[in-house]
LOFIMAR-130306 format. One record per residue: residue in three letters; x, y, z of N, C-alpha, C, O in turn. Coordinates in steps of 0.2 Angstrom, whole numbers, padded with zeros to 4 digits, always signed. Layout:
// LOFIMAR-130306
AlaXYZXYZXYZXYZ/...
***
This chain:
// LOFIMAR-130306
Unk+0004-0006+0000+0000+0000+0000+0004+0006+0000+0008+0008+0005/Unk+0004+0009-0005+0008+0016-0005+0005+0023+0001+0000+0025+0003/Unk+0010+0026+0001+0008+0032+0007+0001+0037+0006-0002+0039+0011/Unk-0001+0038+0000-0007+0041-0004-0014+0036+0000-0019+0037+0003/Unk-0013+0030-0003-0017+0025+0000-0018+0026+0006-0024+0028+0009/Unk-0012+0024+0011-0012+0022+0017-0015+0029+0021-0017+0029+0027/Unk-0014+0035+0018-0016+0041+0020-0023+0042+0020-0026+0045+0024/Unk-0027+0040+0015-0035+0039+0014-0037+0034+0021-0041+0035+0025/Unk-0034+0029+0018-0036+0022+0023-0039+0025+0031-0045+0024+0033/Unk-0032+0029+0034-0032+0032+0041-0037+0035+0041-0042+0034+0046/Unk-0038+0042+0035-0043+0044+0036-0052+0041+0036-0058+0043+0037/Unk-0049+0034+0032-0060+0031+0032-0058+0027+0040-0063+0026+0043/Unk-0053+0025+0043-0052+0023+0048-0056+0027+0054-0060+0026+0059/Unk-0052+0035+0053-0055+0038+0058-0064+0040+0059-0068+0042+0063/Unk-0065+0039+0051-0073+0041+0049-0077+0036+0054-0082+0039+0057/Unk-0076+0030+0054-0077+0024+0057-0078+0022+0063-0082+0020+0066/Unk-0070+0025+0063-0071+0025+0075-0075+0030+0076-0073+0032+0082/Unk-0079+0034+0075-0084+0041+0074-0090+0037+0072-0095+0041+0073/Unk-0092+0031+0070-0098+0031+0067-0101+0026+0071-0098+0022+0075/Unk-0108+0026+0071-0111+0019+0075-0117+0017+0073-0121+0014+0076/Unk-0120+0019+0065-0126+0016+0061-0120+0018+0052-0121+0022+0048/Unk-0117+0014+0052-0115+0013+0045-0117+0010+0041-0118+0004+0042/Unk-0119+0012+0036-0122+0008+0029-0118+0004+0023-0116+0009+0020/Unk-0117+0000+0021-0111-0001+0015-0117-0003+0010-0123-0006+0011/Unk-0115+0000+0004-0120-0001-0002-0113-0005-0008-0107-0003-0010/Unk-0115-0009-0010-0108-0014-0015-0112-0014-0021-0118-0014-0022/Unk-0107-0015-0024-0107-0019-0032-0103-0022-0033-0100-0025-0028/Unk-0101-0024-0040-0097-0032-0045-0093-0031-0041-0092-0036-0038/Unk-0087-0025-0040-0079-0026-0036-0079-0029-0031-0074-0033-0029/Unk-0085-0028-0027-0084-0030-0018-0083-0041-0021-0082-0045-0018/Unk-0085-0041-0026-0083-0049-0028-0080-0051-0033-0078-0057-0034/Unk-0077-0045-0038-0073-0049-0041-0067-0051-0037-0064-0056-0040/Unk-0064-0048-0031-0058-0051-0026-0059-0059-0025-0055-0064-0022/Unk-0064-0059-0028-0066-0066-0023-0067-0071-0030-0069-0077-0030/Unk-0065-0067-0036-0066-0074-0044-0072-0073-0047-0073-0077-0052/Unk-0077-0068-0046-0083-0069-0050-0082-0064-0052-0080-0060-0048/Unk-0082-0063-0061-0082-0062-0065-0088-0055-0064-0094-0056-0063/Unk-0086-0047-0064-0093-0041-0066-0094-0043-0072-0092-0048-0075/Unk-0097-0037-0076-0102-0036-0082-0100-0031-0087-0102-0031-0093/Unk-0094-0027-0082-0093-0021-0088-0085-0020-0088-0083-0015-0091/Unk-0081-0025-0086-0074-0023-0082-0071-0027-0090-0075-0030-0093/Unk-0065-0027-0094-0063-0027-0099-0064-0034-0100-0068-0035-0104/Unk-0062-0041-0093-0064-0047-0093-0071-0048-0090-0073-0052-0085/Unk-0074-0045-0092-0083-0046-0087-0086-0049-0092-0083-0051-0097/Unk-0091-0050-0091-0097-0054-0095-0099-0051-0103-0099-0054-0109/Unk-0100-0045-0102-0102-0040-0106-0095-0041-0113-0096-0041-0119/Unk-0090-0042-0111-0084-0043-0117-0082-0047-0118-0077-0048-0120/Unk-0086-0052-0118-0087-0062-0121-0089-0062-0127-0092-0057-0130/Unk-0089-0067-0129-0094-0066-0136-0099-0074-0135-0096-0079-0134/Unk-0104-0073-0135-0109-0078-0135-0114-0078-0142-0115-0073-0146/Unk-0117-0084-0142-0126-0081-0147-0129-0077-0146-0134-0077-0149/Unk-0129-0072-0143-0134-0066-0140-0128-0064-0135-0123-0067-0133/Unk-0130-0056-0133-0127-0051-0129-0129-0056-0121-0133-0060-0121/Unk-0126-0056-0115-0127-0057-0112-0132-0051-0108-0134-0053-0102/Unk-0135-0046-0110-0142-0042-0107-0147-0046-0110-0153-0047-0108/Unk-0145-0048-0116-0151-0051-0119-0153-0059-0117-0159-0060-0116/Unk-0149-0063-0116-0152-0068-0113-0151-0068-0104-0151-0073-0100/Unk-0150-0063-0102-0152-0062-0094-0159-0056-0093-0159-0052-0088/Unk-0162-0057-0098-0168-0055-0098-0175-0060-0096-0175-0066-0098/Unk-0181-0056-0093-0186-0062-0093-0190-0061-0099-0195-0063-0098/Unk-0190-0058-0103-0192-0061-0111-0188-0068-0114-0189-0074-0115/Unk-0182-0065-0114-0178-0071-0115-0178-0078-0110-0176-0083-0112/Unk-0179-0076-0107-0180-0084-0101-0186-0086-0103-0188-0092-0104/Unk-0190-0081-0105-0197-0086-0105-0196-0089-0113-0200-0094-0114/Unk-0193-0088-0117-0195-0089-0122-0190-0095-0125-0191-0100-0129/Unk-0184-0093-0121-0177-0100-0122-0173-0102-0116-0167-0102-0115/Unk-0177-0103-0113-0174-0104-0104-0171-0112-0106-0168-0114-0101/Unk-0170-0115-0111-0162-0120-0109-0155-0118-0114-0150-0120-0114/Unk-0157-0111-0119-0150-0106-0118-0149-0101-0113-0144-0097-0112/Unk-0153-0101-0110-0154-0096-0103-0149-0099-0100-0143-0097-0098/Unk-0152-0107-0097-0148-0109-0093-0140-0113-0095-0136-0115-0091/Unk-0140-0112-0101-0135-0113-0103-0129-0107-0100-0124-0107-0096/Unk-0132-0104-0103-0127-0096-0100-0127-0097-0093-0123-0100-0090/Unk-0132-0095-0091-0132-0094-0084-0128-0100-0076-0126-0099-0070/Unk-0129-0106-0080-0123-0111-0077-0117-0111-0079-0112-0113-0075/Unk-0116-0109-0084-0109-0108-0084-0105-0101-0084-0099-0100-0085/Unk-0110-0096-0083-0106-0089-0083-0109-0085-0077-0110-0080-0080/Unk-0111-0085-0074-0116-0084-0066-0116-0090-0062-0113-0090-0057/Unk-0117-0095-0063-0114-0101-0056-0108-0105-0057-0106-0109-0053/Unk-0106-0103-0062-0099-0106-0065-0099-0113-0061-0096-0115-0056/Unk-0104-0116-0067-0103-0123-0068-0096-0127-0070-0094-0126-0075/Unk-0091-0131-0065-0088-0133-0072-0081-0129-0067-0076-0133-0066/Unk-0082-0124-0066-0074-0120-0065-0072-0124-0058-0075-0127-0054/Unk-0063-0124-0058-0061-0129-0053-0058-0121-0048-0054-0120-0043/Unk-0061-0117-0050-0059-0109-0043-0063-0109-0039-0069-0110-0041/Unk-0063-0106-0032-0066-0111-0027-0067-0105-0024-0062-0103-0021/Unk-0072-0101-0024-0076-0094-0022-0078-0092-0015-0084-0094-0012/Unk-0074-0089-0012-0073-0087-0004-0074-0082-0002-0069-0078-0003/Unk-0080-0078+0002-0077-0070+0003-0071-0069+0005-0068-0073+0007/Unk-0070-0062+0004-0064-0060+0004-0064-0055+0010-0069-0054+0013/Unk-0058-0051+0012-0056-0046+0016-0061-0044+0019-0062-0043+0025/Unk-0066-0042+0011-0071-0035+0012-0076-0034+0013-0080-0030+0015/Unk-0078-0043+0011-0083-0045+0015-0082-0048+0022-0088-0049+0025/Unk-0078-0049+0025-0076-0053+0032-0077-0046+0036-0082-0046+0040/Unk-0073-0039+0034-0072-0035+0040-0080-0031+0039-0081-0027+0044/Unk-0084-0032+0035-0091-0029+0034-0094-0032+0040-0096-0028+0044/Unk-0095-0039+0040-0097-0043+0045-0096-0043+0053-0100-0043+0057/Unk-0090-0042+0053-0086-0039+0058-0088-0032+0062-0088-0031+0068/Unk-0089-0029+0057-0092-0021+0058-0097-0022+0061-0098-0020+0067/Unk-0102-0026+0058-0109-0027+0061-0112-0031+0066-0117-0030+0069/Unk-0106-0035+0067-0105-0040+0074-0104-0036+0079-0107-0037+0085/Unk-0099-0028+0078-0099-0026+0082-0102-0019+0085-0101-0015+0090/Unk-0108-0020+0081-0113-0017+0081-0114-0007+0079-0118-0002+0082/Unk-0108-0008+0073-0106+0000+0070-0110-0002+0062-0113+0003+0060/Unk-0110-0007+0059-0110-0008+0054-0120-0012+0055-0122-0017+0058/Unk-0126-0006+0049-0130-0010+0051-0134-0013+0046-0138-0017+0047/Unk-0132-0010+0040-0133-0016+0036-0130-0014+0030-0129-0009+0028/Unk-0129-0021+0026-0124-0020+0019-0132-0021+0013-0137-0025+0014/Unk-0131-0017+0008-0138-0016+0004-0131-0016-0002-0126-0013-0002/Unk-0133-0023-0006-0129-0026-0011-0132-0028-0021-0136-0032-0023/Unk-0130-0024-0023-0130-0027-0030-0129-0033-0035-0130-0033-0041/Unk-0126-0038-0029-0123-0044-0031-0127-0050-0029-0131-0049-0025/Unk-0127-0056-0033-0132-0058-0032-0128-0066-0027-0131-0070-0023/Unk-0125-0067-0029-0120-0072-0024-0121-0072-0017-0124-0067-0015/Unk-0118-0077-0014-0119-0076-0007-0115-0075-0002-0117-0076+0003/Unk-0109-0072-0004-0102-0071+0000-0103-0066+0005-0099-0066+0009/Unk-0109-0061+0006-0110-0059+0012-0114-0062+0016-0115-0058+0021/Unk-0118-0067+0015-0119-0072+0021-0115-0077+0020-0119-0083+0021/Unk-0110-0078+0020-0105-0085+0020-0099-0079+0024-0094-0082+0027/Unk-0098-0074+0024-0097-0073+0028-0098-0070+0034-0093-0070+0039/Unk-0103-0068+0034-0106-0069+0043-0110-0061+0044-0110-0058+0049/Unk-0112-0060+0037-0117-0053+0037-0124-0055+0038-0127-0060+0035/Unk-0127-0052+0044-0134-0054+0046-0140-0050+0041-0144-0053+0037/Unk-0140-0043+0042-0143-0038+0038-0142-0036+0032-0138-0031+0031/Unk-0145-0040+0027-0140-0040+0020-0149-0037+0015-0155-0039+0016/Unk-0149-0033+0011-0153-0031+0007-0149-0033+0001-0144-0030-0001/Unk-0152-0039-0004-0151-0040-0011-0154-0037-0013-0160-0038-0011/Unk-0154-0033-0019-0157-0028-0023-0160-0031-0030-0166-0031-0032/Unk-0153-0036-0033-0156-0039-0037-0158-0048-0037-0159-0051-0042/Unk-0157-0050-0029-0160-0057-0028-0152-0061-0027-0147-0059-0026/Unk-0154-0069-0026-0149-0071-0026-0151-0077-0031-0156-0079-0033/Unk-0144-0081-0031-0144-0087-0035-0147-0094-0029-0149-0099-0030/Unk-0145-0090-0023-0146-0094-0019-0153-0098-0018-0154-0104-0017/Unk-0158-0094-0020-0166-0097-0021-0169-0095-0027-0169-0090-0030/Unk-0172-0104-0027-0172-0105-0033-0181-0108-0033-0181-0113-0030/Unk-0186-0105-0036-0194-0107-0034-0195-0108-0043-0192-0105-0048/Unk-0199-0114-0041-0205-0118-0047-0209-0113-0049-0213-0111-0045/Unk-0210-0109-0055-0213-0106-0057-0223-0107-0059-0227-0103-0062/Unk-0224-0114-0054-0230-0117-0056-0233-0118-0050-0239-0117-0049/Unk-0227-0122-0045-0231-0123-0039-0227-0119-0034-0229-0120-0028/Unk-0222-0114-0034-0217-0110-0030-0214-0116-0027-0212-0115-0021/Unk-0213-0122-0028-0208-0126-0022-0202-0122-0023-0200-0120-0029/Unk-0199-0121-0019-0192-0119-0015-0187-0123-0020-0189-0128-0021/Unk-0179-0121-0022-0174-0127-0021-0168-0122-0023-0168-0117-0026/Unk-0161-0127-0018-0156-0125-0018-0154-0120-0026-0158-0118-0031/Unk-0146-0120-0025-0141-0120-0030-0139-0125-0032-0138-0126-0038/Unk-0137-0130-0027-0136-0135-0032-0139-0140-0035-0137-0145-0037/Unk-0145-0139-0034-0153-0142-0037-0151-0141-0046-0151-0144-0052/Unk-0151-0133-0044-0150-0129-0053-0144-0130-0056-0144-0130-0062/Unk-0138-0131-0052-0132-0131-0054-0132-0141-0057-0131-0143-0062/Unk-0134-0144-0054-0134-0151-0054-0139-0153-0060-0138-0158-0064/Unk-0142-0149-0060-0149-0151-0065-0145-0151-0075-0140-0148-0078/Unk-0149-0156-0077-0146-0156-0087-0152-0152-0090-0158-0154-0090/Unk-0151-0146-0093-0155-0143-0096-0158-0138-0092-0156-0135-0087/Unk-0164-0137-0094-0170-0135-0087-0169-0135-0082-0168-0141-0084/Unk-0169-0135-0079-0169-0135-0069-0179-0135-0070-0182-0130-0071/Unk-0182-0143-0069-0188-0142-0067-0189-0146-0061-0186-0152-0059/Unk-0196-0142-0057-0199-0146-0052-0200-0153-0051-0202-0155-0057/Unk-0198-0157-0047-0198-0163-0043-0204-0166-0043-0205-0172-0043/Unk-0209-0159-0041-0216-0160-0039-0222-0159-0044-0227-0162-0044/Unk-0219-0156-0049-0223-0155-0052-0221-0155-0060-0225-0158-0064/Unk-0216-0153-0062-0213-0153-0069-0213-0147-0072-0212-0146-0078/Unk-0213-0141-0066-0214-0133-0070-0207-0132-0070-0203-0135-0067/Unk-0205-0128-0075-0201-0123-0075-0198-0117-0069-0201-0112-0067/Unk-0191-0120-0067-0188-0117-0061-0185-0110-0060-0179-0109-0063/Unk-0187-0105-0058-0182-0100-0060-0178-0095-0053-0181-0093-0048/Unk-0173-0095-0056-0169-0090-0050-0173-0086-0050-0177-0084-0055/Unk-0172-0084-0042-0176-0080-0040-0171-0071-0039-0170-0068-0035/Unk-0170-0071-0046-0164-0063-0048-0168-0059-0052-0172-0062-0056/Unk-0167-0054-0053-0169-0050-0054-0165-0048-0062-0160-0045-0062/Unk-0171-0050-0068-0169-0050-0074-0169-0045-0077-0173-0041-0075/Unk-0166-0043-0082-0167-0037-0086-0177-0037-0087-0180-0042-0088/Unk-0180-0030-0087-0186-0031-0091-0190-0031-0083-0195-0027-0082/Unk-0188-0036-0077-0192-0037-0070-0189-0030-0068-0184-0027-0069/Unk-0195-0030-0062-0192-0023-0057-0191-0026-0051-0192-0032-0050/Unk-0188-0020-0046-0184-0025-0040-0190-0025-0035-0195-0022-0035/Unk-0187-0028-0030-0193-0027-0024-0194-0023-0020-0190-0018-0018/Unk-0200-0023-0019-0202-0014-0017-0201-0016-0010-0198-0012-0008/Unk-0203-0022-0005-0201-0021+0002-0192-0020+0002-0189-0015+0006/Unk-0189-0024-0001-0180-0023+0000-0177-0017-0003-0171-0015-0001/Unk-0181-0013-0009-0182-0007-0009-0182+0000-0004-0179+0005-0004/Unk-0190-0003+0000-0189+0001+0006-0187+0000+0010-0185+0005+0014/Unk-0184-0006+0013-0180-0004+0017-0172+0001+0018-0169+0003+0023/Unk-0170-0001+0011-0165+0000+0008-0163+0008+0009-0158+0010+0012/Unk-0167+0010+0008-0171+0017+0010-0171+0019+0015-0169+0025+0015/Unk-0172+0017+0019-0173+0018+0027-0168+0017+0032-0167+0020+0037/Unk-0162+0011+0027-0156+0011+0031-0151+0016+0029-0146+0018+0032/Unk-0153+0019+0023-0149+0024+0018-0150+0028+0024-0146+0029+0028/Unk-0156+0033+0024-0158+0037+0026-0156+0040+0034-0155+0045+0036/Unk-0156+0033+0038-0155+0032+0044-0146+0035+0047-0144+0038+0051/Unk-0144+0032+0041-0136+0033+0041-0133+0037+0044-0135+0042+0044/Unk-0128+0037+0047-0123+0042+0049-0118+0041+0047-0113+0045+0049/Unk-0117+0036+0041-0111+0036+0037-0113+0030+0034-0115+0025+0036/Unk-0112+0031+0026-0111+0030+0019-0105+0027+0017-0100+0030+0017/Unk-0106+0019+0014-0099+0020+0014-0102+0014+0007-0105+0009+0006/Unk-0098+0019+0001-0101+0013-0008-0094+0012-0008-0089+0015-0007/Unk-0096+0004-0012-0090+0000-0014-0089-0004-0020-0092-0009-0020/Unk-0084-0003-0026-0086-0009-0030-0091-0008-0035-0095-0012-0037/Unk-0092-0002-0036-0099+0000-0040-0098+0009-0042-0098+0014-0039/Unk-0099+0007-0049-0097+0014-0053-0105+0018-0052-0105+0023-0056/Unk-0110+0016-0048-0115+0019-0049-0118+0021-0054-0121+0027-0054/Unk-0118+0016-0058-0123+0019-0066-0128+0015-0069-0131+0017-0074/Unk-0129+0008-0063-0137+0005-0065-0141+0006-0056-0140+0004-0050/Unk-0147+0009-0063-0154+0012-0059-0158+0007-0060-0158+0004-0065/Unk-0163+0007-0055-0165+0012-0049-0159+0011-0042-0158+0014-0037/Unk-0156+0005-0044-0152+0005-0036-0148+0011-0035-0147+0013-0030/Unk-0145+0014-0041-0138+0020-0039-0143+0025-0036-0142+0029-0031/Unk-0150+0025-0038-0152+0030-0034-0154+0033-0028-0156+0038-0027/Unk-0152+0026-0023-0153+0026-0016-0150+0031-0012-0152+0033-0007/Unk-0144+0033-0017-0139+0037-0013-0143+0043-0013-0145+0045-0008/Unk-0144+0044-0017-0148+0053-0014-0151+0052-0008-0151+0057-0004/Unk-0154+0047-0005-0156+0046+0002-0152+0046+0007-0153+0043+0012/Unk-0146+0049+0006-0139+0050+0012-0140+0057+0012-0140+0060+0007/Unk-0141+0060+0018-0141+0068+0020-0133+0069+0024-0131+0074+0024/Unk-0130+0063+0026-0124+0064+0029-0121+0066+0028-0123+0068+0022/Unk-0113+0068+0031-0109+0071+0030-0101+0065+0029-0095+0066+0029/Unk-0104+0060+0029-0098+0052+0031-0099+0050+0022-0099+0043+0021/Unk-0100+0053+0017-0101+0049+0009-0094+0047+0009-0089+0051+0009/Unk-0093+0039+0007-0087+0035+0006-0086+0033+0000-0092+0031-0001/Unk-0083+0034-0005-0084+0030-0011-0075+0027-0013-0070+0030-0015/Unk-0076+0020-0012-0071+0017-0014-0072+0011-0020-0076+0006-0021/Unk-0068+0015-0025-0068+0009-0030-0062+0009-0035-0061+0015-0037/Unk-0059+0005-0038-0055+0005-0043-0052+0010-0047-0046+0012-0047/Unk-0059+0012-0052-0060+0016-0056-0065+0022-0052-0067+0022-0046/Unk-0067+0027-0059-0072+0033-0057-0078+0030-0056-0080+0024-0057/Unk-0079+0036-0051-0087+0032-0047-0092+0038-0048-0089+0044-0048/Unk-0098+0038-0051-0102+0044-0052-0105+0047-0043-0107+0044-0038/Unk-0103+0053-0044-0105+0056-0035-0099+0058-0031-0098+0061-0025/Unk-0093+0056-0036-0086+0059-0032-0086+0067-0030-0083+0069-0025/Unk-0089+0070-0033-0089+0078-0033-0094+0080-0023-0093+0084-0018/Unk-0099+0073-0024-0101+0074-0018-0099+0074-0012-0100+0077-0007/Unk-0093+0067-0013-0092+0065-0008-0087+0065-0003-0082+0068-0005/Unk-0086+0063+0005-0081+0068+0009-0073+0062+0009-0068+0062+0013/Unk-0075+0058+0005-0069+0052+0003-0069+0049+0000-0073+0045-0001/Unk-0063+0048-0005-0064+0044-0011-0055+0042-0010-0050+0044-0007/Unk-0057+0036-0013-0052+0030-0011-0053+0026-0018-0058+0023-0021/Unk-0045+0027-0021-0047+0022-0027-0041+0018-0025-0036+0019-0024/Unk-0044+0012-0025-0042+0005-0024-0045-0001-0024-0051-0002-0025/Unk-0039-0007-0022-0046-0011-0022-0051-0012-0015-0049-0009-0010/Unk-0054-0014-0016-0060-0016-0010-0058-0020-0003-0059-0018+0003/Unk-0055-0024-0004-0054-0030+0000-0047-0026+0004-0045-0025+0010/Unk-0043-0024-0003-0038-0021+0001-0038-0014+0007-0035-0013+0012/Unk-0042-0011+0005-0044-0005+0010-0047-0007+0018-0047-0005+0024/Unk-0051-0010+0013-0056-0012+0020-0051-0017+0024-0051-0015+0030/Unk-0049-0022+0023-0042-0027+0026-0040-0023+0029-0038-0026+0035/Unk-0038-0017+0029-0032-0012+0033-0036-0010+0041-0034-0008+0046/Unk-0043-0011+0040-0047-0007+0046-0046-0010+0051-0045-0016+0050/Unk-0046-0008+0057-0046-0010+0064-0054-0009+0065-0058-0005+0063/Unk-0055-0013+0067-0063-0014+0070-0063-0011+0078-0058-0014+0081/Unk-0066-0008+0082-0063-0008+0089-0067-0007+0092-0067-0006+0098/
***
């Protein structure tokens, strides 16, 4: 960590021992540390070449209409069927957890749809756009794992009935949940400190949570440019896991 870094670091460090209702809002960064693949980054999804755009077939027109090239894509480039890399939260998820164990940190509101902040021991987590983790029969809602859909040849159909199974994520074309919505809202609001990560803030409606921060504590760490820098009372370009790795918890 060079002295410019380590100088910000101190300063999100001191923001921190000052705070006691923190909010973390993430995107694709807070996991690519950890092997999964974002959407927009040179190696992300968006810069493969497949039969269709990857927006196009993580659409629910397109699910409904080709749901065993759906799940083609979606087992092998979203659940990475097949890969022998072994997908662990990382740093940045560990010390979030930590945070909120220690009751500074009160909930992480996430654009990711994995589960690396309940694997690693985040209690209050707001998925924005759902997760892979549950997965309901389109016909009679039975419930089933990830490895139910990852295990499955072709379709992932009900046990029970023979409907068509679908991740419970949030497809291009679907809108997000308006309960995890509001509350999302409510912890934004509540805030005394802001802290986005890992997200260039440029897909809505989620980026627009932030205007619900009246604080004075706006954190934005991320690799690249983040839209809202002009606002904010900290910007930290780095990586995620590394910044956050350096904090003391106390």
């Amino acid at each position: 960590m060079d002295d410019a870094l380590r100088e910000k670091v101190a300063k999100l460090q001191e923001m921190i021992d000052g705070s006691d209702n923190i909010v973390f809002f993430g995107g694709a960064g807070v996991s690519t540390e950890s092997g999964i693949p974002d959407f927009r980054s040179q190696d992300g999804l968006y810069n493969q070449q497949y039969d269709y755009p990857p927006e196009t077939i993580l659409s629910h027109g397109f699910f409904m209409r080709n749901p065993s090239e759906f799940y083609r894509f979606y087992k092998d480039k979203i659940l990475m069927k097949g890969s022998d890399k072994k997908v662990e939260p990382n740093a940045a998820h560990k010390k979030l957890a930590e945070l909120e164990e220690k009751g500074k940190l009160k909930a992480v509101i996430t654009q990711n749809i994995d589960d690396l902040h309940h694997r690693a021991g985040s209690k209050t987590i707001y998925e924005l756009h759902g997760t892979t983790t549950r997965n309901y029969c389109m016909d009679c809602d039975k419930s089933f794992d990830i490895d139910y859909i990852r295990d499955s040849d072709d379709v992932p159909r009900c046990d029970a009935c023979g409907g068509i199974i679908k991740p419970d994520v949030v497809l291009y074309e679907e809108g997000l949940d308006m309960y995890t919505m509001e509350q999302s809202v409510r912890a934004i609001s509540d805030a005394d400190m802001l802290i986005i990560g890992g997200t260039s803030l440029v897909v809505y409606p989620a980026a627009g949570l932030v205007d619900y921060y009246r604080g004075h504590k706006l954190v934005l760490i991320n690799k690249g440019t983040t839209g809202r820098e002009a606002k904010a009372d900290l910007v930290i370009n780095g990586p995620i896991g590394e910044v956050l790795g350096a904090i003391e918890v106390k």
